[in-house]
C-alpha positions, -999 to +999 in steps of 0.1 A: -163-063-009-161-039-037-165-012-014-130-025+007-112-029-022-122+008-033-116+018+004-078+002+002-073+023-029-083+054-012-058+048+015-028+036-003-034+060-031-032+032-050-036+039-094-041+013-115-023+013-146-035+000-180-028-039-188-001-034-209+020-011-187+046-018-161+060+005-139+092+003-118+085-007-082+111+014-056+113-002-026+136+030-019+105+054-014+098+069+012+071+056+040+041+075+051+054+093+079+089+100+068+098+061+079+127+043+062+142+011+061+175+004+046+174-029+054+141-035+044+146-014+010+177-039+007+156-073+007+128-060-013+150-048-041+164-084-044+131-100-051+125-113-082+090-108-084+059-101-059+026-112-061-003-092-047-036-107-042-070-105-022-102-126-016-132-117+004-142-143+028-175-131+043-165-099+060-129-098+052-106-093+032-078-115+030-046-100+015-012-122+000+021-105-010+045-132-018+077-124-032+102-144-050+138-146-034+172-155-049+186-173-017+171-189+013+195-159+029+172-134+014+139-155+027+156-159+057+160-124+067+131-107+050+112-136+068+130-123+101+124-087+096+083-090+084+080-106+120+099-081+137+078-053+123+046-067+133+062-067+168+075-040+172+037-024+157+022-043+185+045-029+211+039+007+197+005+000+201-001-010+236+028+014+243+009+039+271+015+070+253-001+056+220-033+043+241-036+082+255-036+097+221-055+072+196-088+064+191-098+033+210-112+019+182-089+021+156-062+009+183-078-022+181-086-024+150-053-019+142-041-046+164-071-068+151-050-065+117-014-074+137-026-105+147-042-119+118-007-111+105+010-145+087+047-146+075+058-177+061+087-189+043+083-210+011+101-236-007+088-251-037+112-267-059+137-243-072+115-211-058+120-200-023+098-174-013+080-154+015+046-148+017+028-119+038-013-129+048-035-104+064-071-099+070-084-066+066-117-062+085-146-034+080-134-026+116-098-017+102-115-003+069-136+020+089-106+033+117-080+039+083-077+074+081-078+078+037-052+096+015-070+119-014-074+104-048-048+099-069-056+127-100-065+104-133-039+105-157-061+123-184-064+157-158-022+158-156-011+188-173+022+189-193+039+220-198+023+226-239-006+219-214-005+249-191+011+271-217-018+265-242-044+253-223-045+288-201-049+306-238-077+282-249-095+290-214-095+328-220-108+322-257-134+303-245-146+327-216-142+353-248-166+334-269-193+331-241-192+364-224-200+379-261-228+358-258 
């Protein structure tokens, strides 16, 4: 399972960020592909908080977002337009163009993922919520075409960086070509 959990890293270009640190989530960024979604960037910037997690079970791996929303209007619609995504996915999918110029395989994997999709709306208490399930399978792990690694934080260079570190570099090739 480690292996899929490294594998979902690799294709979301996913960093993980020491403990203490928090970083600013934009749901204003821009999709792979060049896709955006008003609407969608909208709902998610009215959550109040969203919950990512995943546990194997045997071959999978099953994934929960849940975000917390202000109003049952907010659950209602983000709700409305979660489902409508997975449709439309699904249409794309079996559309006849898309069977001529994917892979078989990864068609169906992908619309293995589709159906294992779950949207649900939540109300406990005071919280209202909506929660996202899916179950990524090694079938969908293996299709997933992966993004490069994001670079670790140590090899980013700031700009004393390349002014200096350039210098340094040609000292040091000094220092071993006299040798």
């Amino acid at each position: 399972m480690a292996h899929a959990i490294r594998t979902l890293g690799r294709i979301t270009n996913f960093r993980r960020d020491s403990p203490g640190r928090r970083r600013r989530f934009s749901a204003r960024a821009q999709a792979p592909g060049g896709l955006r979604s008003p609407q969608l960037s909208s709902l998610l910037d009215q959550l109040q908080w969203i919950t990512l997690a995943g546990k194997p079970d045997n071959e999978l791996l099953r994934v929960v977002a849940e975000g917390e929303c202000p109003t049952d209007a907010t659950v209602r619609q983000l709700a409305d337009l979660l489902n409508g995504v997975v449709m439309l996915a699904q249409a794309g999918l079996n559309d006849s163009k898309t069977r001529q110029h994917l892979d078989p395989a990864a068609r169906e994997a992908y619309l293995e993922l589709l159906k294992s999709v779950d949207v649900a709306k939540m109300h406990r208490g005071d919280t209202k919520s909506v929660r996202l399930v899916l179950e990524i399978s090694p079938k969908f792990l293996a299709a997933a075409p992966t993004a490069p690694p994001a670079p670790p934080d140590a090899t980013r260079q700031t700009s004393s960086t390349k002014k200096y570190g350039t210098e340094k570099r040609a000292h040091l090739k000094e220092m071993h070509s006299s040798d």
